[in-house]
N, C-alpha and C positions, 0 to 999 in steps of 0.2 A: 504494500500500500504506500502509494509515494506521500510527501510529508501535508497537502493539503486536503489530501482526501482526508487521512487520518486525523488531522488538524479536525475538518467538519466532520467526523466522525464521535470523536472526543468531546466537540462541544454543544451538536446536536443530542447526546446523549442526558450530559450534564444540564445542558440547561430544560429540559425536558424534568427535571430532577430540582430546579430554581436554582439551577449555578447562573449568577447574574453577571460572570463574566463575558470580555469581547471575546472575538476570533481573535486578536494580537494577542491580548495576554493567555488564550487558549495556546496557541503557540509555542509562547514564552516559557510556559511549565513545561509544557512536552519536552522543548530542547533543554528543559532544568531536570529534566529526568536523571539524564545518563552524567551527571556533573557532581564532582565528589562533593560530601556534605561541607568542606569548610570554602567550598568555593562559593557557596549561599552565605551572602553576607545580613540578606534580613530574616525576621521571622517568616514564617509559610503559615499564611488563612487556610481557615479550612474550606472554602472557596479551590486556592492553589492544590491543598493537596487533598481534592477529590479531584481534579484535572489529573496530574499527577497518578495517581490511584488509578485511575480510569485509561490512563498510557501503557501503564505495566499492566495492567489486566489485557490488553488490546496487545501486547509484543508477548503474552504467556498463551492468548489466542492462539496467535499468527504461528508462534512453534508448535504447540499441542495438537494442531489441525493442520497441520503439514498433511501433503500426501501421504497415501499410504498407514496412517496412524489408524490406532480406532477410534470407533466412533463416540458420540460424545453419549455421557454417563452421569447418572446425580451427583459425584462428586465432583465434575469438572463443576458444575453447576455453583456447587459449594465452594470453590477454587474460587472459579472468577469473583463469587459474593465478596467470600472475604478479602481479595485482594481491592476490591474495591473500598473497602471499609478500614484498611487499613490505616492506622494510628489518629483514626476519629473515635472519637468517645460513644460509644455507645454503652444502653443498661443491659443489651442481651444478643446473642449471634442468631443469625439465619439459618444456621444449622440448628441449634436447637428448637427455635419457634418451629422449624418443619417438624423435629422429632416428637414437639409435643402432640401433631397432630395424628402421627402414624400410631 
């Protein structure tokens, strides 16, 4: 996925979600993805890292669904949750609100 699609991929997602960020700074975090942590000189909104979140979930797709792979399963499902969730605050996982229902 070249870097504009993924860009409107990422923010069409999120903002569907009230990320009330632009497309530039949808951008901005993609390319703050792959940048070591001290290279971030401010703090990160949780706005930035559900962009963020939503990048690495979107590059753990892209390898996981490579050709050839299997097919998808309730834990990828559970994968991509949590990775989108991660280091936001939440009071409970996706996974278990499912397990309370089975």
């Amino acid at each position: 996925m070249d870097r504009l699609n993924r860009m409107r991929a990422v923010h069409g997602t999120t903002a569907l979600e009230g990320n009330p960020l632009s497309t530039a700074e949808v951008d901005h975090q993609l390319a703050a993805i792959d940048k070591p942590v001290e290279d971030i000189k401010t703090r990160v909104t949780k706005e930035q890292l559900q962009i963020r979140n939503a990048g690495i979930a979107q590059n753990w797709i892209r390898e996981r669904f490579a050709p050839g792979t299997a097919p998808l399963d309730l834990n990828d499902l559970f994968t991509v949750h949590e990775m989108s969730r991660l280091n936001l605050t939440l009071t409970t996982t996706f996974r278990a609100d499912f397990e309370l229902l089975l």
